[in-house]
N, C-alpha and C positions, 0 to 999 in steps of 0.2 A: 780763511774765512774772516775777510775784512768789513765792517759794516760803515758805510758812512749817510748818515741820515740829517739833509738839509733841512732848514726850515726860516721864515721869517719873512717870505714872497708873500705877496697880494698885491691888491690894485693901490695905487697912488698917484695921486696928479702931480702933473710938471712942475718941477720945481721942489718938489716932496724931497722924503728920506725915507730909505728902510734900511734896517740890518737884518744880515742876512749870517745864519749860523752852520754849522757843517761840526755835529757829533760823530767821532770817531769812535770806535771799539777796542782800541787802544790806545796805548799812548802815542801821543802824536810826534814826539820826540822819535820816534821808532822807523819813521817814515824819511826819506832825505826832503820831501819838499810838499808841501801840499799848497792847492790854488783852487780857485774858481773860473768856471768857462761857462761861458752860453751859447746857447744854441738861439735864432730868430728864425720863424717858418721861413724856407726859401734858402736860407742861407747857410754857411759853413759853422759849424762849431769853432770859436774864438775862445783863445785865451785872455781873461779877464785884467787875474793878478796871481802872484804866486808869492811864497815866503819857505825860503827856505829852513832847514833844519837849525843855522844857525843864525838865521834872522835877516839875512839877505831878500829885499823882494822886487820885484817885479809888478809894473804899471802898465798893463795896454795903454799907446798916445790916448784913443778916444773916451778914456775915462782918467787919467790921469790929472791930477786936479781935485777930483771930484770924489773916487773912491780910494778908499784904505783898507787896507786888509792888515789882521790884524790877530796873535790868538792868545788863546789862556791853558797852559800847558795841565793845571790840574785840574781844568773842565775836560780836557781831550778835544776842544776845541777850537775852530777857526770862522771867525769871525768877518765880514764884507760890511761895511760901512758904505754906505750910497748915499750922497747928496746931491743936491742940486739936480734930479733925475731929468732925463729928457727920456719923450716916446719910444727916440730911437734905443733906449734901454731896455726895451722889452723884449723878452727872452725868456726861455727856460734858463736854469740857471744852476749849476752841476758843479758838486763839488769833488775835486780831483786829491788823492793822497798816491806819493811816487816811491817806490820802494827804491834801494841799491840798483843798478841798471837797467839796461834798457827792457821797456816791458814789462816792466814790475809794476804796475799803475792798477791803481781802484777807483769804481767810481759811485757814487751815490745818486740817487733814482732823481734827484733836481728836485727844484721850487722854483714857480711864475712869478713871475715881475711882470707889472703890465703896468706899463704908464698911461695914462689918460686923463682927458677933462673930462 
């Protein structure tokens, strides 16, 4: 019984910022890796950014530059920093925690990112 509860999506115009947060129900140290992925209607679920247990993370190219992922281990928290947003940002927006091998992954109900003017 893992809970992971996003929040901090809404609408913002190009070129904007949002931070975007992911509470877990445990401690996050507990987990070997947790990240962020989105989903865009139409499209595949992508992996965004990742950070591992030990502080190792990962940049999708098309946001690289731009977001940083980021967390606070005695919030149970992990944290997406978004700058510089473009349209093509918009997405659901799902926060992932990975346990010890394969399959052992959780995931949390997302938060909307919608860029627009």
């Amino acid at each position: 019984q893992v809970q992971l509860v996003e929040s901090g999506g809404g609408l913002v115009q190009p070129g904007g910022s949002l931070r975007l947060s992911c509470a877990a129900s445990r401690s996050i140290n507990s987990f070997y890796a947790m990240g962020w992925y989105r989903q865009a209607p139409g499209k595949q679920r992508e992996m965004v950014a990742t950070i591992t247990r030990g502080g190792g993370t990962n940049i999708a190219d098309s946001v690289k530059g731009r977001f940083t992922i980021s967390r606070d281990n005695g919030q149970n928290t992990v944290y997406l920093q978004m700058n510089g947003l473009k349209p093509e940002d918009t997405a659901m927006y799902y926060c992932r925690a990975d346990g010890l091998g394969i399959g052992n992954a959780y995931w949390g109900r997302g938060t909307q990112v919608t860029v627009s003017s």
